[in-house]
Every structure is written in structure tokens, then in C-alpha cells.
C-alpha positions as CSV (number, residue, x, y, z in Angstrom):
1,X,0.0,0.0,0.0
2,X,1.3,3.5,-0.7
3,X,2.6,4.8,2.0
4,X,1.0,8.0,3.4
5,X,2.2,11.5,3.5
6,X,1.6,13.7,6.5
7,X,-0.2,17.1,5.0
8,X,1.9,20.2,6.4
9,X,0.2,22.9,8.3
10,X,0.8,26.6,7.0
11,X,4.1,28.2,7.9
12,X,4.6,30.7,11.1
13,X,3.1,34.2,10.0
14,X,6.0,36.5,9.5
15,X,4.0,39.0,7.9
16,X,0.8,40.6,8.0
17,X,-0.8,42.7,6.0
18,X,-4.5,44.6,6.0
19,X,-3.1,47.6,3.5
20,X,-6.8,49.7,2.4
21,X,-9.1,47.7,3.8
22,X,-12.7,49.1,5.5
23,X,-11.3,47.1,8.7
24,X,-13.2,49.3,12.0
25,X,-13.1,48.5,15.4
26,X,-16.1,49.5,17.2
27,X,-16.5,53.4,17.9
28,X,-17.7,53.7,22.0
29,X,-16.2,56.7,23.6
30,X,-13.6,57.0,24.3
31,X,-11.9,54.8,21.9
32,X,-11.1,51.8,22.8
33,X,-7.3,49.7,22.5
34,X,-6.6,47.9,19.5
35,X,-6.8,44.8,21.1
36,X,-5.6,42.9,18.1
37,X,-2.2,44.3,18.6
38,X,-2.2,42.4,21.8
39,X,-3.0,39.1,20.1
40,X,-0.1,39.9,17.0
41,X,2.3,39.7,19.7
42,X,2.2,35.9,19.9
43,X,3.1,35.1,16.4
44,X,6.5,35.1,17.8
45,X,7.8,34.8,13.3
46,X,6.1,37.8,12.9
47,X,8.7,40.6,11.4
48,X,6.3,42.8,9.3
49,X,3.1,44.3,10.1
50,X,1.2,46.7,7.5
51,X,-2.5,48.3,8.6
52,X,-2.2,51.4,7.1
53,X,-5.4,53.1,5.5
54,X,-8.0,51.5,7.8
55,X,-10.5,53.2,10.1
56,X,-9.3,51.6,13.2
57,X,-10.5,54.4,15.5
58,X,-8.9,53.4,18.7
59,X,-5.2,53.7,21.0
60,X,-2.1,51.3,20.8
61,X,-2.1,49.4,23.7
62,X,0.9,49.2,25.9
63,X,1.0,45.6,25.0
64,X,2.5,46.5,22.0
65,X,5.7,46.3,24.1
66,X,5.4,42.5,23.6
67,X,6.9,42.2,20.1
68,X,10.0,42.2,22.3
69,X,9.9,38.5,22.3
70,X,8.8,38.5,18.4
71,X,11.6,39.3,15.5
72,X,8.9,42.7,14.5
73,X,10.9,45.1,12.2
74,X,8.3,47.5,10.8
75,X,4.8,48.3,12.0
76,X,2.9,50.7,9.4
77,X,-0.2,52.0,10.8
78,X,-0.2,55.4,8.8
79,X,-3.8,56.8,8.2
80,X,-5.9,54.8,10.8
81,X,-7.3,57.3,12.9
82,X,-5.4,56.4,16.4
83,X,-5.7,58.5,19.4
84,X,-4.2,58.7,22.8
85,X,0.0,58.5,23.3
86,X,2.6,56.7,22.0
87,X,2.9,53.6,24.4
88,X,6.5,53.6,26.8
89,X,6.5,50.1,25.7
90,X,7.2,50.3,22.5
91,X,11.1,50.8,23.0
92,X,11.0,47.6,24.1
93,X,10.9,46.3,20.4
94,X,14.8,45.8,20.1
95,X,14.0,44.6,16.3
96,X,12.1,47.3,15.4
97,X,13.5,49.1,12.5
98,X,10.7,51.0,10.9
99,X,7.8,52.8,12.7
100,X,5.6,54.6,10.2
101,X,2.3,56.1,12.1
102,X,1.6,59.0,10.5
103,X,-1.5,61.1,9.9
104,X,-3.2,59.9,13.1
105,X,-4.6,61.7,16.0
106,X,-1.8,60.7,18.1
107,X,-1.3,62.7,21.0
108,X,1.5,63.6,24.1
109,X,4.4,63.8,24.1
110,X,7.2,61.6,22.5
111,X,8.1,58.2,24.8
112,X,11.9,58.9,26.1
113,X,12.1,55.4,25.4
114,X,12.8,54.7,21.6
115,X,16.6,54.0,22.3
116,X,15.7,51.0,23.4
117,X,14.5,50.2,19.5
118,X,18.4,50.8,19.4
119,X,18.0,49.5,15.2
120,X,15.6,52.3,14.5
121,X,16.6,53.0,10.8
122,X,12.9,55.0,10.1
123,X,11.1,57.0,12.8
124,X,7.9,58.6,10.8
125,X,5.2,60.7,13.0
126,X,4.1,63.2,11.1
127,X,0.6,65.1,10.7
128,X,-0.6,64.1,14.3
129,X,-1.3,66.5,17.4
130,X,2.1,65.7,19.4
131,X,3.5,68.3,21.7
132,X,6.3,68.8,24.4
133,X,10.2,68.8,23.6
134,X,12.0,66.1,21.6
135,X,13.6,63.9,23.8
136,X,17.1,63.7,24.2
137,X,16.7,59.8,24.1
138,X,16.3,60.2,20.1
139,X,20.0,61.0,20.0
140,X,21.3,57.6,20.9
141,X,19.6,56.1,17.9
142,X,22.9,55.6,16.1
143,X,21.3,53.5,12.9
144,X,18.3,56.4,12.5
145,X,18.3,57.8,9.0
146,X,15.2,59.1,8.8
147,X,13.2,61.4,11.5
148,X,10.0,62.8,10.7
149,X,8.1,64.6,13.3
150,X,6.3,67.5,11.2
151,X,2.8,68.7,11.2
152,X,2.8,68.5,15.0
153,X,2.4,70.9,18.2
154,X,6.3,70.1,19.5
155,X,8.2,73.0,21.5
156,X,10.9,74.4,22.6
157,X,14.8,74.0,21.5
158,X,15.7,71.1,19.5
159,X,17.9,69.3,21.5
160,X,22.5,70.1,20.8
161,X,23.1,66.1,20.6
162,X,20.6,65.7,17.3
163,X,24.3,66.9,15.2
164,X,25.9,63.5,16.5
165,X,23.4,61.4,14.9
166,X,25.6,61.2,11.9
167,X,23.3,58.2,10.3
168,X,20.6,60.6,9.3
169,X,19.9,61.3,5.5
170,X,16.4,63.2,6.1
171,X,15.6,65.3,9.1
172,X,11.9,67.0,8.7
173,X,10.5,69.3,11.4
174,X,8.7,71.1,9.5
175,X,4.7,73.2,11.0
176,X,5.6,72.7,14.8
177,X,6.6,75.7,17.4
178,X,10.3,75.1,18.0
179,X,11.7,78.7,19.2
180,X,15.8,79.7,19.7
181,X,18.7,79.1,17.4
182,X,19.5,76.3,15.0
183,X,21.9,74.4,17.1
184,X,25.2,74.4,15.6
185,X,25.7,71.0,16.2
186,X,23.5,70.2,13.1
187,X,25.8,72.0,10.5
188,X,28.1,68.6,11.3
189,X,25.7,66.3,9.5
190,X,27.8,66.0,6.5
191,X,25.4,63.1,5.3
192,X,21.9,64.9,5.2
193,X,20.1,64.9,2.1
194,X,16.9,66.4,3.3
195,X,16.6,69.2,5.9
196,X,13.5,70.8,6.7
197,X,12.7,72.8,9.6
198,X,10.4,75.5,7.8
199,X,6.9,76.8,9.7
200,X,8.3,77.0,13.3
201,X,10.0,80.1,15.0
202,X,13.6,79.8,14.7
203,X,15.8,82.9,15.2
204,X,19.0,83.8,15.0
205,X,21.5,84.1,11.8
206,X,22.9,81.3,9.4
207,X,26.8,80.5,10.1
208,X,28.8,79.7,7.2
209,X,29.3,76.3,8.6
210,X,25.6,75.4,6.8
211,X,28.5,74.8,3.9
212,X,29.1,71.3,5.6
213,X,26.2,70.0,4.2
214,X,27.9,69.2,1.1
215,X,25.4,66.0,1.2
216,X,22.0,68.4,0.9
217,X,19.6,68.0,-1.8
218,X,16.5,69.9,0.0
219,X,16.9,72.8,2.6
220,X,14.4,74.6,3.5
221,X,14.1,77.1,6.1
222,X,11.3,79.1,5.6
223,X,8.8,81.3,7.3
224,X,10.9,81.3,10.0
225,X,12.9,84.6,12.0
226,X,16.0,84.0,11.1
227,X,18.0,87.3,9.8
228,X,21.4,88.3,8.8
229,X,22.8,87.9,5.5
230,X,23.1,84.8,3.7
231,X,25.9,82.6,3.8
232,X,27.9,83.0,1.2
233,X,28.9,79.2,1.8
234,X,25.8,77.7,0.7
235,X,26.9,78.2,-2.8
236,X,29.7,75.3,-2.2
237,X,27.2,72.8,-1.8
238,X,27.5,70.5,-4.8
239,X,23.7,68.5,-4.8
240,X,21.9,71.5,-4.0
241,X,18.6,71.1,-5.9
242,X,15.7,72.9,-4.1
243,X,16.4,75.9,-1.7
244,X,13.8,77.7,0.1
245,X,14.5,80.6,2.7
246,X,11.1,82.6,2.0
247,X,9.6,84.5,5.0
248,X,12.5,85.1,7.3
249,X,14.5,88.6,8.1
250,X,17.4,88.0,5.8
251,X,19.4,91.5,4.5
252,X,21.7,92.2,2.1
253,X,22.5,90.9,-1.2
254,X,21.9,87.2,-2.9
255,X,25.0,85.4,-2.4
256,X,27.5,85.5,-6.2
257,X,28.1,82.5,-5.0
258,X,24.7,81.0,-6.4
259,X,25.6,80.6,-9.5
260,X,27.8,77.8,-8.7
261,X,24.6,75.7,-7.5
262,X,24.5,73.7,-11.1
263,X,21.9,71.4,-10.0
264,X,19.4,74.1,-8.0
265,X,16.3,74.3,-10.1
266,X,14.2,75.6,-7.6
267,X,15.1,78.8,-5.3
268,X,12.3,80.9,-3.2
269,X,14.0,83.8,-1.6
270,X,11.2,86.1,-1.3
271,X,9.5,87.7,1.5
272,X,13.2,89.2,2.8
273,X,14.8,92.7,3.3
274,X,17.4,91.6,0.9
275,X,18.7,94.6,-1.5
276,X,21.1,95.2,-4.4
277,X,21.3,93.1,-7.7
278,X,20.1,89.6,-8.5
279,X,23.3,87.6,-9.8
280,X,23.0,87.1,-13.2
281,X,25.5,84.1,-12.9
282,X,21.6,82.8,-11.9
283,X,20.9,82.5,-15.8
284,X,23.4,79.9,-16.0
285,X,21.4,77.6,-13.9
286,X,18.9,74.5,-14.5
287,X,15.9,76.7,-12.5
288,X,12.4,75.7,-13.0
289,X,11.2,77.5,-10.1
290,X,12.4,81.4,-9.4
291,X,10.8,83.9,-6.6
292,X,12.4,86.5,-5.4
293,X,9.5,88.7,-4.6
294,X,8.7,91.2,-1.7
295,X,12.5,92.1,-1.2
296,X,13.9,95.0,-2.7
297,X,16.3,93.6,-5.5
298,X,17.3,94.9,-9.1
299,X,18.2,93.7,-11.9
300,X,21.3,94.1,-14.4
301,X,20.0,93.7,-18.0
302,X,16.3,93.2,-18.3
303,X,16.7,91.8,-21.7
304,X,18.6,88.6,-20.6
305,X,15.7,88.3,-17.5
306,X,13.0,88.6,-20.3
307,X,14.7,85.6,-22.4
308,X,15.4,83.4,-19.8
309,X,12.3,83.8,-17.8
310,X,9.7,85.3,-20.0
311,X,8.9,88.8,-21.5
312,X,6.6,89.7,-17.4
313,X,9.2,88.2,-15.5
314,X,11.0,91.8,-14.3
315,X,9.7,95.5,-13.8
316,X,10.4,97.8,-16.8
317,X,12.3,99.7,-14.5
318,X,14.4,96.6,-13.5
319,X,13.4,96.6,-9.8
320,X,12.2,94.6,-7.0
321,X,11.1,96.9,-4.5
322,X,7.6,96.3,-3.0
323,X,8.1,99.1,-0.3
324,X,8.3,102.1,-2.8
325,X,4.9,103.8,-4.1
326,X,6.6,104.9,-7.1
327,X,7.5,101.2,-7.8
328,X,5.5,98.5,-8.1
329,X,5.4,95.1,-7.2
330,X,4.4,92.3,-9.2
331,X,4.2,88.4,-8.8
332,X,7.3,88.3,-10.6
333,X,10.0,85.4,-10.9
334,X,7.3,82.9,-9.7
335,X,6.0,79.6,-11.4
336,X,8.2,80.1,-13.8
337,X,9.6,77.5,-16.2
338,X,12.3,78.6,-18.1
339,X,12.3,77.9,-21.8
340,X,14.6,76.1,-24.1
């Protein structure tokens, strides 16, 4: 008789996946835990879990903290409508790698526990109602390479040891209330790609050590206070692409220096005091995307403008200068795409 063969049972779950579903936990008030979690964290295989884009409705529960004894490297719940804090617990997740739970209506402060996640490589919290200070904690994450924590109610200074986290590529803070200087320390992160801190209440002037970035592709530090002139360093900065310091107190001239930015194609100075001429080493460039408005600028040969930018894109008079009756403004050097 042939001999039988023992059916195998299904694999241990290692990951799990409920991506845009309609999946709801009930809606009492106040919301209740997402007791699921609690049972995930026996599938001891279990290294991925995705439940972004469902209408969960409810708070992480502080079991969450079991996936210590699980191999869990990313847990996506982006767009699920959580409430309440981010659970203590969760630094106990040694594995964890990527923490995506943005767009939430997560609220507290940040958990001075994530260095216990010591192989945090993602740590993404935007567009949620977070407040406080950023813990120091954060800085001893020495694999993190991306922090996102914009769109939120966070305070205060950011904290000097954020500059020795040398793994980060992209650091976005942008729309929270952080006040004081840029600390210096941050002009050592020689890897950042992306740095965004625009929409908070920074203050103080730009050193010429922003010119370490030399790994930039994105700064943006708009509608902030920041004033003095502009460092004529930032011009040395190879991948430079997009710059943005609109809507801060800088003075004097735009930087000669510009014109060595061969990749920049998109620049917005405007909303400045900053006087004198517009470079014209700026034609040279790969722009797509020009404003210098609501300064108080001029311009060397109109002609060359008018070619490179279009026949509206400067004053007949050559000038920039919103503040002078005589002179008027127009929505100049914006939106515009330059032809070939």
C-alpha cells in the first residue's frame, strides 16, 4: 500500500498585511485599545506588520511592548485614525527598525524610550497632534536615518546632541513651534540629504558652517525669523537642488556664489529685506522654479531676464522693491519655467 504523507500545516506568520481595507473597530467613547495588537504579539515569526489606510479608530495598547519576544521590524499603521499616546513600551521592540504612524490623531508627548529600538533606521510621525520637547533619548539612535516629526504641536529647542546622529539622511520638522537658534551641532551632518525645519519660529543668523552639508539635496528654512545675511557658503554645496528661505528677516545681497549651484532648479527667496542686484551668474542655472518677490532687488539687464524667464518676469524699470509707491510690485519670478 502506498505509503501515506503527512499534510503540512501553513508556515509561522512573518508577515501581516490589511493595507486599504474598511477594517473598524467598534466606535464607544472613548476609543477603545486595539486589542488585536495584543493578540499579534504571539506570532513570535512575525517581522512585518502593515494596517495602514484602515479606520481603526482606537489607542495602541501598551501591550504592544510585547513584540520584544517577536523578530517585528516594521509596523505601518499610517492613516488609521489612532488616538491617545505613543505607548512607553514600544522601546521595548529591540527589532524594530521602521515605525511609520503618520496622519493619526496621536497625541502627548514623545516616549523617552525609543533608544531601546536601538535599530531604528525609520522614525515617521508626522501630521498628528504631538506636543512637548524632543527627547534627548532620540539622539542615541545611532542606525536612524530618517526622522519625521512635522505637522505637529512640539516645542521648545531642538535638543544640541541631534548633530551626532551622523546616520541621518532626512531630518523634517517642519509646521511645529520650535523657538531659539539652530543648534550648531547640526551643521556637522555632513550626510543629510533632506533638511527641513520651515513653519516654526527659529531665530537667530545662518553660520557659514551650513556649507558642511555638502550631502543636501533639499533645505528649506522658511517662514521662519531667522535674519542676517546669507551665507555666502551655501553656494559650495554640490547636490543642492531645491532651496527655500522665504519669509525670514534676511538682509543684504543674494549670495555670487549661487551661481555655482548647477543642480538648484528651484530657489524661493522672497518675503526678505534683501537689497542690491540679482546675480545674473543665476541664468546659468537648471531653474524651473524662481521667486524672489517682496525684497527689494534689481536687476542688471532686463533683456537677458526677459529671455530666460519670460517677456513679465522683471519691472520695466528693473526693480524689485515692494516698499516704494513709485515702484510697483508684481508676482514676478514665480512659477516660472524657463524655456529652451
Amino acid at each position: 500500500m502506498p505509503s501515506k504523507r503527512r499534510q503540512r500545516g501553513p508556515g509561522p506568520v512573518d508577515r501581516l498585511s490589511f493595507t486599504e481595507n474598511i477594517l473598524v473597530i467598534g466606535s464607544p467613547s472613548p476609543p477603545p485599545e486595539l486589542g488585536f495588537i495584543t493578540s499579534l504579539t504571539n506570532c513570535k515569526k512575525l517581522k512585518r506588520v502593515y494596517i495602514n489606510n484602515n479606520p481603526l479608530n482606537g489607542r495602541l495598547p501598551s501591550s504592544i511592548g510585547n513584540f520584544s519576544g517577536a523578530q517585528l521590524n516594521a509596523f505601518v499603521a499610517s492613516k488609521c485614525g489612532i488616538t491617545g499616546n505613543i505607548p512607553k513600551e514600544i522601546g521595548n521592540i529591540s527589532s524594530l527598525e521602521s515605525l511609520f504612524l503618520n496622519n493619526n490623531y496621536l497625541n502627548g508627548s514623545l516616549p523617552n524610550t525609543f533608544s531601546g529600538s536601538w535599530k531604528l533606521d525609520k522614525l515617521v510621525l508626522p501630521n498628528n497632534a504631538l506636543h512637548g520637547l524632543i527627547p534627548e533619548d532620540l539622539c542615541q539612535l545611532a542606525y536612524l536615518a530618517s526622522l519625521d516629526l512635522g505637522g505637529n504641536h512640539l516645542i521648545g529647542r531642538l535638543p544640541d546632541c541631534l548633530g551626532n546622529v551622523t546616520s541621518l539622511r532626512s531630518l523634517n520638522l517642519t509646521s511645529n513651534h520650535f523657538t531659539s537658534k539652530i543648534p550648531v551641532s547640526l551643521w556637522r551632518l555632513t550626510d543629510l540629504s533632506e533638511f527641513n525645519l520651515s513653519y516654526n519660529s527659529f531665530t537667530g543668523s545662518l553660520p557659514q558652517d551650513i556649507g558642511n552639508l555638502t550631502g543636501a539635496t533639499l533645505i528649506d528654512l522658511s517662514n521662519n525669523r531667522i535674519s542676517g545675511n546669507i551665507p555666502s557658503a551655501i553656494g559650495g554645496l554640490p547636490n543642492l537642488a531645491y532651496l527655500s528661505l522665504a519669509s525670514n528677516n534676511f538682509s543684504e545681497q543674494i549670495p555670487e556664489s549661487f551661481g555655482n549651484l548647477v543642480k538648484l532648479w528651484s530657489i524661493d527667496l522672497s518675503g526678505n529685506s534683501l537689497t542690491g542686484e540679482i546675480p545674473m551668474s543665476l541664468l546659468q542655472l537648471p531653474l524651473r522654479y524662481f521667486n524672489a518677490s517682496g525684497n527689494c532687488l534689481s536687476v542688471k539687464t532686463d533683456q537677458e531676464w526677459k529671455y530666460r524667464f519670460g517677456s513679465d518676469s522683471v519691472l520695466p524699470n528693473g526693480k524689485l522693491c515692494p516698499h516704494t509707491a513709485t515702484e510697483t510690485s508684481i508676482s514676478n519670478f514665480k512659477n516660472y519655467t524657463p524655456r529652451n
